[in-house]
The first five atom37 places (N, CA, C, CB, O) and aatype in JSON, in Angstrom:
{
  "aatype": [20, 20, 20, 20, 20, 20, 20, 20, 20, 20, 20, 20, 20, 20, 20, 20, 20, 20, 20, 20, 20, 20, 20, 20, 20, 20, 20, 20, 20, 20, 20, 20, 20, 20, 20, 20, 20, 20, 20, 20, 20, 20, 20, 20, 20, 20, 20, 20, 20, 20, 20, 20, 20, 20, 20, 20, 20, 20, 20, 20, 20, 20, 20, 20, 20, 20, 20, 20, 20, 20, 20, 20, 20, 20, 20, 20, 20, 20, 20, 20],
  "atom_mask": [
    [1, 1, 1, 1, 1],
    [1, 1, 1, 1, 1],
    [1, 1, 1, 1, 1],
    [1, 1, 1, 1, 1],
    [1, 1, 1, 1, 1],
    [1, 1, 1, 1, 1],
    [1, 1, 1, 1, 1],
    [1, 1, 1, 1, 1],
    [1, 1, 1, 1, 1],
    [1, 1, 1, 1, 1],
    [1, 1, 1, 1, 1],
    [1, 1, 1, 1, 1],
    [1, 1, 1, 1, 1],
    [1, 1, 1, 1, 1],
    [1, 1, 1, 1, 1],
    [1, 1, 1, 1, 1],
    [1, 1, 1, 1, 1],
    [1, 1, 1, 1, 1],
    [1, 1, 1, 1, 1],
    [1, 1, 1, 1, 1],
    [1, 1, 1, 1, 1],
    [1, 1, 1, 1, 1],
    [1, 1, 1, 1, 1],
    [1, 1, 1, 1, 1],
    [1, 1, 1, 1, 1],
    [1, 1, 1, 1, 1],
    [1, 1, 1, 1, 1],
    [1, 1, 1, 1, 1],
    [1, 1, 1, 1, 1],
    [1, 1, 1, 1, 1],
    [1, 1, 1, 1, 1],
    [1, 1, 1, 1, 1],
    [1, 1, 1, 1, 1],
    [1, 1, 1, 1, 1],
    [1, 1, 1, 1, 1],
    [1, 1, 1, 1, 1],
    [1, 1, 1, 1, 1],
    [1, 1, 1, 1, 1],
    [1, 1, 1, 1, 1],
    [1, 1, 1, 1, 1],
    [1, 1, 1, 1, 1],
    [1, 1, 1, 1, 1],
    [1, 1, 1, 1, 1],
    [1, 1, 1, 1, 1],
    [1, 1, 1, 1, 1],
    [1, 1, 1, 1, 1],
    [1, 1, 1, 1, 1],
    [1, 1, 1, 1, 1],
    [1, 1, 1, 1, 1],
    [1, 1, 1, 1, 1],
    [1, 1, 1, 1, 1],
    [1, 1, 1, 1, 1],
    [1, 1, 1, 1, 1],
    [1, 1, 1, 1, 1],
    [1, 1, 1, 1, 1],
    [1, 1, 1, 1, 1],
    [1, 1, 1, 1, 1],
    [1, 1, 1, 1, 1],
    [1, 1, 1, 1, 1],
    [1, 1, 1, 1, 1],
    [1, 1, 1, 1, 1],
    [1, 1, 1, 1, 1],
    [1, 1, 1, 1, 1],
    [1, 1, 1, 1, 1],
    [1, 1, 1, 1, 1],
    [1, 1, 1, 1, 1],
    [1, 1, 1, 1, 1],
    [1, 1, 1, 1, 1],
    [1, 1, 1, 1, 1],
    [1, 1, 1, 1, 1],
    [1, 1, 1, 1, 1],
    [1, 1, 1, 1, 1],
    [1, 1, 1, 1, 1],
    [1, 1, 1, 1, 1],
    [1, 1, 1, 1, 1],
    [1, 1, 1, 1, 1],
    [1, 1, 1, 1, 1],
    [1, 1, 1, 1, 1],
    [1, 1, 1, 1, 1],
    [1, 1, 1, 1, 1]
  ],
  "atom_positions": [
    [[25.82, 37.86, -57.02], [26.95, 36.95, -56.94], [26.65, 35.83, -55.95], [28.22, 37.7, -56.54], [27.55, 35.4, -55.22]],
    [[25.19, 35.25, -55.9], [24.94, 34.44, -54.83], [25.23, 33.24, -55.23], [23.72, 34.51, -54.31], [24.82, 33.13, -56.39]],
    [[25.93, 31.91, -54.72], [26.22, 31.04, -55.04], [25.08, 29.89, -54.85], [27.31, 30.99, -54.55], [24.74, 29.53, -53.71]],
    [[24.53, 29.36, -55.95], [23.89, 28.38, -56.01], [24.05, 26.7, -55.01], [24.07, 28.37, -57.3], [25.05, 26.1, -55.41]],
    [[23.63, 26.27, -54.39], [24.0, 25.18, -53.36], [23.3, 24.19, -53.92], [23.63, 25.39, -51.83], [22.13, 24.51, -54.14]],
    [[23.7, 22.73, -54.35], [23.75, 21.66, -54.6], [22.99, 20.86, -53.7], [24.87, 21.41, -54.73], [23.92, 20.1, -53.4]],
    [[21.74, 20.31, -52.83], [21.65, 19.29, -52.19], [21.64, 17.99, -52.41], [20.99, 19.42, -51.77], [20.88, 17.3, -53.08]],
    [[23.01, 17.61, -51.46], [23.19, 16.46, -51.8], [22.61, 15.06, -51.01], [24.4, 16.54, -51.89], [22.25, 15.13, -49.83]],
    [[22.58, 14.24, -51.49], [21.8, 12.93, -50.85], [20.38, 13.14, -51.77], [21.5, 13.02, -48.81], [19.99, 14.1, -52.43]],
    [[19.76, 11.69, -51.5], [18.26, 11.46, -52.15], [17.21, 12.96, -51.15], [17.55, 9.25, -51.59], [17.44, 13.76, -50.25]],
    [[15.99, 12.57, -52.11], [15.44, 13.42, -51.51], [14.14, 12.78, -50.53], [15.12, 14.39, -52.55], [13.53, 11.82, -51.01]],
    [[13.74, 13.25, -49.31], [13.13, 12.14, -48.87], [11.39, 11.72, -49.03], [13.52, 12.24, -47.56], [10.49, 12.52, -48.78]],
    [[11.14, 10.22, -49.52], [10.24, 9.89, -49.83], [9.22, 9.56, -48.57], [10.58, 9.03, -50.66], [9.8, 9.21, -47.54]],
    [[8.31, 9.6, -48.54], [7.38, 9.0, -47.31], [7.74, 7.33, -47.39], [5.44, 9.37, -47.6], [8.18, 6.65, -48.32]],
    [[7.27, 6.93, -45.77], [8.07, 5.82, -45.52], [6.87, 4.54, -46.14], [8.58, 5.77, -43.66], [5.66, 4.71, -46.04]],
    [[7.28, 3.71, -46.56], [5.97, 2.72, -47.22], [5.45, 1.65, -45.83], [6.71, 1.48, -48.86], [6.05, 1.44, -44.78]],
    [[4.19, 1.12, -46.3], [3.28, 0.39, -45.74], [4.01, -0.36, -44.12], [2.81, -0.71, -47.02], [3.69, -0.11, -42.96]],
    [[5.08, -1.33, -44.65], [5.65, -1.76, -43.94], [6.72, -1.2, -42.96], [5.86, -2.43, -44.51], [7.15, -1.87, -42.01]],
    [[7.16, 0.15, -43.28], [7.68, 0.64, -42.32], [7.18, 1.38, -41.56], [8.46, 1.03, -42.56], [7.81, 1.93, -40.66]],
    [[6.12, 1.53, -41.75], [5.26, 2.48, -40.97], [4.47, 1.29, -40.05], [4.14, 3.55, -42.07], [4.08, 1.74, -38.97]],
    [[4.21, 0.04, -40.23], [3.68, -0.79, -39.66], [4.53, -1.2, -38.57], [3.32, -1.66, -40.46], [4.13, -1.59, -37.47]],
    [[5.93, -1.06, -39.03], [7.26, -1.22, -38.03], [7.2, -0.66, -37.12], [8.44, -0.88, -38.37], [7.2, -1.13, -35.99]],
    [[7.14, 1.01, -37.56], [7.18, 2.0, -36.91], [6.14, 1.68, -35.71], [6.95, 3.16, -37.78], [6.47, 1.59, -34.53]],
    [[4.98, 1.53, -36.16], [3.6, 1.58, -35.07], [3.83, 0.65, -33.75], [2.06, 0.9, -35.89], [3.67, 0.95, -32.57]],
    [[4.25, -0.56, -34.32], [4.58, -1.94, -33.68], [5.35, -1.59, -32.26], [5.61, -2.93, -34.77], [4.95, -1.83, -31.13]],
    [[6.84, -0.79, -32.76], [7.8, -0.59, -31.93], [6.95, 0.7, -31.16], [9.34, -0.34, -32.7], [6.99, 0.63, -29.93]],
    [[6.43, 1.52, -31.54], [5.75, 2.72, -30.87], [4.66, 1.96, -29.59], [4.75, 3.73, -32.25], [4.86, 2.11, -28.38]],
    [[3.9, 1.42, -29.99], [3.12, 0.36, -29.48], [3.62, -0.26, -27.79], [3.27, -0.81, -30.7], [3.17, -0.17, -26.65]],
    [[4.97, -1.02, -28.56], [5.7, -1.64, -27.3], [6.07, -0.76, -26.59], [6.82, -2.44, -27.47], [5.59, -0.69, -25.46]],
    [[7.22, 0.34, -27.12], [7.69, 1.21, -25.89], [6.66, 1.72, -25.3], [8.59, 2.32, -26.16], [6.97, 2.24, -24.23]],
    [[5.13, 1.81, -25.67], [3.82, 2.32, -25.19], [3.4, 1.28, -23.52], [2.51, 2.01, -26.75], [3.14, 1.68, -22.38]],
    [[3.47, 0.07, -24.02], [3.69, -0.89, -23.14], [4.21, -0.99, -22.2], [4.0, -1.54, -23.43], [3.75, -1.26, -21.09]],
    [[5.51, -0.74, -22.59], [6.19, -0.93, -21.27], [6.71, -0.18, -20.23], [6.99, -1.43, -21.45], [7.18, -0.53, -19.15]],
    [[6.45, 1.52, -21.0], [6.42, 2.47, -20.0], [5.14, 2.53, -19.11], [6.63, 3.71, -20.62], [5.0, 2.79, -17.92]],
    [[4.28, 2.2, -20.09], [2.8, 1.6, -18.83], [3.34, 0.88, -17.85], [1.47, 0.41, -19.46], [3.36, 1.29, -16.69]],
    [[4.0, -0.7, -18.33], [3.98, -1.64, -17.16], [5.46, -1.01, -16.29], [4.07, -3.54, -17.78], [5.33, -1.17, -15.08]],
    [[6.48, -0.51, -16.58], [6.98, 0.74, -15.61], [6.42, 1.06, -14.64], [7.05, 1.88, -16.08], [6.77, 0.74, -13.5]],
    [[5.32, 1.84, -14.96], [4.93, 2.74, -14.43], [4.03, 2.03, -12.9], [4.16, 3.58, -15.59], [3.69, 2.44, -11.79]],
    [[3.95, 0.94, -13.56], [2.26, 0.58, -12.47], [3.86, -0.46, -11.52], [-0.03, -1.01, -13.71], [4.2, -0.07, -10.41]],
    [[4.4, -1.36, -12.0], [4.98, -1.6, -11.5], [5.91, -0.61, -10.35], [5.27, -2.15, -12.31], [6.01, -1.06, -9.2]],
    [[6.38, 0.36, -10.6], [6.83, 1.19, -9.68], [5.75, 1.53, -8.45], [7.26, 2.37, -10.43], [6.04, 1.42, -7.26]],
    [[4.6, 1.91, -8.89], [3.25, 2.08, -8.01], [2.83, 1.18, -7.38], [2.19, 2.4, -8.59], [1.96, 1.4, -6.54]],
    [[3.27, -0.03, -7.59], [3.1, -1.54, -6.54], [4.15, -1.18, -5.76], [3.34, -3.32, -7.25], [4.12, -0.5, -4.74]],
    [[5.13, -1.7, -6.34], [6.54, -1.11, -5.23], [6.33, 0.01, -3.99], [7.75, -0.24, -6.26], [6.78, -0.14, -2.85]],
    [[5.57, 1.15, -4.46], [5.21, 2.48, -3.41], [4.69, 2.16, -2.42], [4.33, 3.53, -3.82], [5.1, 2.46, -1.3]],
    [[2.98, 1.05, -2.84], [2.43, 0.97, -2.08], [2.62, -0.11, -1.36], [1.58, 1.2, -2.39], [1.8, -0.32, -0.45]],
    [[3.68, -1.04, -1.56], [4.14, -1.79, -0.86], [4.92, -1.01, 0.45], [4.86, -2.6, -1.73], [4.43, -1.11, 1.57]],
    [[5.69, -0.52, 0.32], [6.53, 0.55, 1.04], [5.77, 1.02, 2.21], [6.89, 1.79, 0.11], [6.27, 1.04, 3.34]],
    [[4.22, 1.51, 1.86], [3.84, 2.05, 1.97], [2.96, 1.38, 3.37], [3.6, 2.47, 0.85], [2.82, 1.76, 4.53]],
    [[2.62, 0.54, 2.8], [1.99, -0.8, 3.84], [2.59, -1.48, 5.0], [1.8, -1.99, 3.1], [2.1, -1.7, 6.11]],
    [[3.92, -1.83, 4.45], [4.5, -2.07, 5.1], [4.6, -1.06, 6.6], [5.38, -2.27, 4.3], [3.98, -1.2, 7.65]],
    [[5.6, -0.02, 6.2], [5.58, 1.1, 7.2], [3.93, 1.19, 8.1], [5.93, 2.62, 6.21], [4.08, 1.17, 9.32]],
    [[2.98, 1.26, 7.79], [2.2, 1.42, 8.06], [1.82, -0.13, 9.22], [1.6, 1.88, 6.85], [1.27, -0.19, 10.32]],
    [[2.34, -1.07, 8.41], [1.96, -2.0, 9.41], [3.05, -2.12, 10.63], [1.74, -3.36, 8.7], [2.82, -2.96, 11.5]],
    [[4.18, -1.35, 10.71], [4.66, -1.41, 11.64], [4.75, -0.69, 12.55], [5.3, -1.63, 11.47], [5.11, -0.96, 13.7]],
    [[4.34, 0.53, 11.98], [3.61, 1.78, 12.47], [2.28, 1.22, 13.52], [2.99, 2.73, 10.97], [2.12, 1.63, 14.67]],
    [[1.35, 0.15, 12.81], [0.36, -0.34, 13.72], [0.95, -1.2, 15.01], [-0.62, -1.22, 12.88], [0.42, -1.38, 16.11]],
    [[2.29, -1.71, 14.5], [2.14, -2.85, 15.37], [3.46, -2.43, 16.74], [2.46, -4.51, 14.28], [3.89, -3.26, 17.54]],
    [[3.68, -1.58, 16.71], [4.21, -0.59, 17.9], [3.5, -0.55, 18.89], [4.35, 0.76, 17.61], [2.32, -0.27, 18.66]],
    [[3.84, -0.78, 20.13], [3.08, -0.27, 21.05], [3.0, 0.9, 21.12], [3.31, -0.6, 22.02], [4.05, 1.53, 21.22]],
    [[1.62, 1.65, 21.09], [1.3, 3.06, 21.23], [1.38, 3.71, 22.85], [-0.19, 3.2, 20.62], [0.71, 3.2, 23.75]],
    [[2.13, 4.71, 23.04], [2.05, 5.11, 24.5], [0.96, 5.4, 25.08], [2.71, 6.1, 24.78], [0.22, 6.17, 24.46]],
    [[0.43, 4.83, 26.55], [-0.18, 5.19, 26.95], [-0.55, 6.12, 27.7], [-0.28, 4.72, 27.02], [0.31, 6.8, 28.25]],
    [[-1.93, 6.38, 27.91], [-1.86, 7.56, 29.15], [-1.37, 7.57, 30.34], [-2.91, 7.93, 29.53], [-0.79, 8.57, 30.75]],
    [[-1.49, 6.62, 31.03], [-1.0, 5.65, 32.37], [1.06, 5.92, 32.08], [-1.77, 3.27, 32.04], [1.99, 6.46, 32.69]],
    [[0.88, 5.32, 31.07], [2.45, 5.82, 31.41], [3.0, 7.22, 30.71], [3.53, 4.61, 30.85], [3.65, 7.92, 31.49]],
    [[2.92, 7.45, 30.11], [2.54, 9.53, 30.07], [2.22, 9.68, 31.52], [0.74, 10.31, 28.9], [3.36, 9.7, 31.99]],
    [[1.73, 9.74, 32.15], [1.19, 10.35, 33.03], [2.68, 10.07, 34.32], [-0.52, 9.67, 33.27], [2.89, 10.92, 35.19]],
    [[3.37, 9.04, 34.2], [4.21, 8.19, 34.66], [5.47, 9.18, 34.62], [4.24, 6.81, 33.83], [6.0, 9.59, 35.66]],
    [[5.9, 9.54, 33.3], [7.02, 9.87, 32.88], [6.58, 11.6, 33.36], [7.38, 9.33, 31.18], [7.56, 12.19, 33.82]],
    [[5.82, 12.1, 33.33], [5.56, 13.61, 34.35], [5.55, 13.25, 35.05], [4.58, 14.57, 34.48], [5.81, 14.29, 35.66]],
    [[5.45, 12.36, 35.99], [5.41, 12.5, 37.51], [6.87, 12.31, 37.65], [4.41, 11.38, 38.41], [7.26, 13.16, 38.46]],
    [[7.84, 11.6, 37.25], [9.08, 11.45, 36.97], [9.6, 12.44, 36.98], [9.34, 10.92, 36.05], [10.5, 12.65, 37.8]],
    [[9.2, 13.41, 36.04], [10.1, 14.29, 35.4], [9.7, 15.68, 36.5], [9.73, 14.46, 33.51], [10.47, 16.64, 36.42]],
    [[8.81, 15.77, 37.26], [8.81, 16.92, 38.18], [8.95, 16.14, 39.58], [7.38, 17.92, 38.05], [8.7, 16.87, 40.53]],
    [[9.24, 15.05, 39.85], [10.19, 14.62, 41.06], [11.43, 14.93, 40.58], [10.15, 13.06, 41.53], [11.81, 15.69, 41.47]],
    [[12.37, 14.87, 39.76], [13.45, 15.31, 39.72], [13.75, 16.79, 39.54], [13.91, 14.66, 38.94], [14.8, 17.34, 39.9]],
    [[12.84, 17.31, 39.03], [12.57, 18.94, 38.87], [12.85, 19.62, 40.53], [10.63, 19.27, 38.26], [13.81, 20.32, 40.83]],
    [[11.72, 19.17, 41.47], [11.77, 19.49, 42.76], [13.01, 18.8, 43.44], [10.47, 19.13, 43.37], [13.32, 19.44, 44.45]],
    [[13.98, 17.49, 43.2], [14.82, 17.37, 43.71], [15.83, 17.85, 43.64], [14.88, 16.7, 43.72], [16.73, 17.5, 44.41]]
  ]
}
């Protein structure tokens, strides 16, 4: 008593020359531009990246002389 089912709509043909050329085209671009995404974001990083770094360089770094400064400081008030 199994009931037979009807499918309805066309049935589907492979896509011809030109849509498949469509297809490639648009595949292609979004190929593109998730590349240029991508590298573009990776400029951005290493910009970031440089930056920090150059300000990181351009800090005065502590010296020993004054290290040495800030203990002597800090155990004069210890003993006071």
């Amino acid at each position: 008593m199994s009931k037979s089912k009807k499918k309805s709509g066309k049935a589907k043909t492979a896509p011809s020359k030109a849509e498949q050329k469509k297809t490639e085209k648009k595949a292609n671009i979004i190929g593109i531009v998730m590349v240029a995404v991508i590298v573009v974001l990776f400029a951005v990083f290493i910009a970031i990246v440089a930056i920090h770094g150059q300000k990181t360089a351009d800090s005065p770094a502590p010296t020993t002389e004054y290290n040495g400064q800030a203990v002597l400081n800090a155990l004069e008030n210890f003993e006071a």
